[in-house]
C-alpha positions in Angstrom: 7.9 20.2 9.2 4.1 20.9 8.6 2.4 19.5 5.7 1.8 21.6 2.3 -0.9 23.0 0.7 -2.5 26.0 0.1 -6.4 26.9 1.0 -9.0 25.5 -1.0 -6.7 22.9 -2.8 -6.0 19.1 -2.2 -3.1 17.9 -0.1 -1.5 14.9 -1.9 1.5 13.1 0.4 3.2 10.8 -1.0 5.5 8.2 0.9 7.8 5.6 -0.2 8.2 4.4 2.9 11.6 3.5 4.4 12.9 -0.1 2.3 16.3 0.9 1.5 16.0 -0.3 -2.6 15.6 2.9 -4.5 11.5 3.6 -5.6 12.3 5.3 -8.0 9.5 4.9 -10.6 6.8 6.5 -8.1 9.1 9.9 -7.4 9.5 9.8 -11.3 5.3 9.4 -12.0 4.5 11.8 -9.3 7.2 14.4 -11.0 5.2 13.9 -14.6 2.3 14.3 -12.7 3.2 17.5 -11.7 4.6 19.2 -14.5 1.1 18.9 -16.1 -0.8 19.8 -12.9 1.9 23.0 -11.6 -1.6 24.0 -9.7 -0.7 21.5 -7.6 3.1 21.4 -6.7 2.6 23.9 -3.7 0.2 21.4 -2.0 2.1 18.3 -3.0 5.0 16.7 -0.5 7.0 13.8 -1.6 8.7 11.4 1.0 11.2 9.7 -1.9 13.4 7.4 0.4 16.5 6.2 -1.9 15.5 7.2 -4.5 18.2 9.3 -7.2 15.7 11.0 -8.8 14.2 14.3 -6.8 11.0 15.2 -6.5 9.9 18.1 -8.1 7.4 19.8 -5.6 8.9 20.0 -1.7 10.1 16.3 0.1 12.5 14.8 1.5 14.6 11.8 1.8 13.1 10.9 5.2 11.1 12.5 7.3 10.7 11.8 11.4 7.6 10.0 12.7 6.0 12.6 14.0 6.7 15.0 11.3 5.0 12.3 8.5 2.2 11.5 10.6 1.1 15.2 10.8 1.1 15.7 7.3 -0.6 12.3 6.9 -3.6 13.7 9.3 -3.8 16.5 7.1 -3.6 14.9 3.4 -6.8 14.9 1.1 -5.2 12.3 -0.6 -2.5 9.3 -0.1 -0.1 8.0 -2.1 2.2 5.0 -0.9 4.1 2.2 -1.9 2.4 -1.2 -1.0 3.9 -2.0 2.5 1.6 -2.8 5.1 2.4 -0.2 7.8 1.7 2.9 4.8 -1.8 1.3 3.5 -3.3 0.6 7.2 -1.1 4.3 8.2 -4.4 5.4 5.5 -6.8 3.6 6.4 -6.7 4.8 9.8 -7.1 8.3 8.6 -9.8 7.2 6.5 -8.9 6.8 3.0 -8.7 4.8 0.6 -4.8 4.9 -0.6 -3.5 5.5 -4.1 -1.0 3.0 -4.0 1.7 1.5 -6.2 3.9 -2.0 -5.1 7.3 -2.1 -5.7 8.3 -4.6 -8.1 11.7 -6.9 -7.8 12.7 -6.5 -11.6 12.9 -3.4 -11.3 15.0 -3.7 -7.9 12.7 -2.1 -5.9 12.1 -5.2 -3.6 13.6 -8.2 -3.0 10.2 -10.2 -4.9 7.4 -9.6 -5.8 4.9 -9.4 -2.9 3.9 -6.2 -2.5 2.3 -6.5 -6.1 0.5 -10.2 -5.1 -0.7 -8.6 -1.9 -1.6 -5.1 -3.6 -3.6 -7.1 -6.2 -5.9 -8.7 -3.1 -6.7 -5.2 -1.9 -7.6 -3.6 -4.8 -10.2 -6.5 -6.1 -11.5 -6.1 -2.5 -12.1 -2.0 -3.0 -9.5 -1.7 -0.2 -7.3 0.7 -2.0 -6.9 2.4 -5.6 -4.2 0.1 -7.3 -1.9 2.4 -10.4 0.4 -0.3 -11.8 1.2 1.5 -14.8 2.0 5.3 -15.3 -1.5 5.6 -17.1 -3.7 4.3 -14.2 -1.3 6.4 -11.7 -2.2 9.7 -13.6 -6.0 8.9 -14.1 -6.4 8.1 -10.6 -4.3 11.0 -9.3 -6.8 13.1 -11.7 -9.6 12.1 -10.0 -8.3 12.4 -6.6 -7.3 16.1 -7.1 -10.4 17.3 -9.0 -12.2 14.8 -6.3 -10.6 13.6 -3.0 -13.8 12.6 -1.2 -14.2 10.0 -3.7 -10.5 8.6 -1.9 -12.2 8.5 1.8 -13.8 5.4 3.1 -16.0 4.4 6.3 -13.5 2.2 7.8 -13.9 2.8 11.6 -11.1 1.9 14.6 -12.5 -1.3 15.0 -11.8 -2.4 11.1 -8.4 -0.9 11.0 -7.5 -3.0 14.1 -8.5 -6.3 12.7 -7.1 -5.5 9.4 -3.8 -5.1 11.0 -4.3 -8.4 12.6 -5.1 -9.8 9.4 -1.6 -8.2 7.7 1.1 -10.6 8.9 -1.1 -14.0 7.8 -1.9 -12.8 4.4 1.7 -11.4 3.6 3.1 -14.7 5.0 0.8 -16.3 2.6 1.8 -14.6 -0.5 5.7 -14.3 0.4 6.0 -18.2 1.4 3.7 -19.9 -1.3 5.6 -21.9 -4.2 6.1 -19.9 -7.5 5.3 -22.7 -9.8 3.0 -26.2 -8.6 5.4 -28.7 -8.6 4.4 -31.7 -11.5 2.4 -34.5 -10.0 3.4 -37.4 -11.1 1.1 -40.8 -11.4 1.2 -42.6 -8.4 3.8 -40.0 -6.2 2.4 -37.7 -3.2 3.2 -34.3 -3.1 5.8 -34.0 -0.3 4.2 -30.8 1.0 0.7 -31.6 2.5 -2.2 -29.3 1.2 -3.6 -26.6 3.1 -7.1 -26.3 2.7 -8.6 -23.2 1.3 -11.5 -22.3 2.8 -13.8 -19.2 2.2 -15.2 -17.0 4.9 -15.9 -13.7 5.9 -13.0 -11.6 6.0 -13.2 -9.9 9.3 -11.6 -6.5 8.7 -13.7 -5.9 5.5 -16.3 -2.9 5.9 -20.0 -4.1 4.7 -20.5 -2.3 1.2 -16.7 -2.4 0.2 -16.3 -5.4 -1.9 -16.4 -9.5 -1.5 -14.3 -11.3 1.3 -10.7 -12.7 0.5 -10.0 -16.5 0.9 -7.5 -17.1 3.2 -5.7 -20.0 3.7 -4.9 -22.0 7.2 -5.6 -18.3 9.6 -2.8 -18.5 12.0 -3.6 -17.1 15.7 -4.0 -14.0 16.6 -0.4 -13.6 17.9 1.4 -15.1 15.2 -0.1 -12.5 12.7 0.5 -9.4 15.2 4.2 -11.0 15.0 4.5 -11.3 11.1 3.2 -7.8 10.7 5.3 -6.4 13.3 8.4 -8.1 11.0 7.0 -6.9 8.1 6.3 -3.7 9.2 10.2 -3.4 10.3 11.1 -4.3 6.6 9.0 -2.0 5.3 8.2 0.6 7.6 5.8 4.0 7.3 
């Protein structure tokens, strides 16, 4: 399968990844998208997963590694879902993903960590975050009338140690408590504290925004490990 588009306009791909819950909502945007930009439906290609609702430019359910990574190399511009595997899949080609994380209300996850671990990205100018279907159409505006505003410097060495920064930060956000439990006068917490320390975040490019705060870094391993389990959940 070789990637869409026609000379002289933007190739937008657009993946879902490969959670089996249903993603729905971002076939549905790209699809309104669309029929107000019909310029763009021959160079669009929409990977829509589980989702009922078919895309309205070419896609398919799933599409084979090799097959997705080909049109990946040859996109202007990326769209994902906010697994791990798709945003540092972009990154590694150099841009700067349009991305949207899939949210457990809508029972497109199992919680709500994609949008916690999204929201870290995109107040670090990692990615483009569209959490409503008005920031999804702006930013797709821009990318297609623009797509070398969607590139970034990130270089093989970068992408490497933000992978090995993945697993630690999604463990992070999926494990932490929803609510502080009360503290009460003269009780101890029965979880110990982990201290929060700030420090440079090693797979942030100079120029592209300040440096998370991480919490208790695990080794090197262990993160390769989470990301490699979270990747399996939420692959491509």
């Amino acid at each position: 399968m070789s990637a869409p588009g026609a000379a002289g306009r933007p190739r937008i791909v657009v993946t879902v990844g490969t959670d089996h819950h249903p993603f729905t909502r971002l076939v549905g945007w790209t699809n309104d998208w669309l029929q107000g930009h019909p310029e763009h439906l021959a160079a669009t290609f929409v990977q829509s997963g589980t989702a009922p609702v078919k895309p309205a430019c070419a896609g398919s359910a799933m599409v084979e590694a090799g097959a997705l990574e080909a049109m990946l190399d040859a996109a202007d511009t990326i769209v994902c879902h906010g697994g791990p595997a798709s945003i540092a899949a972009a990154w590694g080609r150099g841009h700067l993903p349009i991305v949207v994380p899939r949210r457990a209300e809508l029972g497109e996850h199992v919680d709500d960590h994609q949008v916690d671990f999204c929201r870290k990205l995109a107040e670090s100018g990692r990615i483009r975050l569209a959490q409503t279907p008005a920031a999804f159409t702006g930013l797709l505006d821009e990318a297609a009338g623009d797509p070398a505003r969607f590139r970034t410097a990130f270089g093989d060495a970068d992408v490497d140690a933000a992978v090995a920064r993945f697993g630690d930060l999604v463990e992070e956000l999926v494990s932490r408590p929803k609510r502080r439990p009360l503290s009460l006068p003269g009780r101890r917490s029965r979880r110990p504290g982990r201290q929060v320390g700030a420090r440079a975040d090693p797979f942030m490019p100079t120029g592209l925004g300040p440096a998370l705060t991480v919490r208790s870094p695990a080794p090197l391993a262990g993160e390769r490990a989470s990301l490699t389990a979270e990747a399996d959940k939420e692959q491509g």
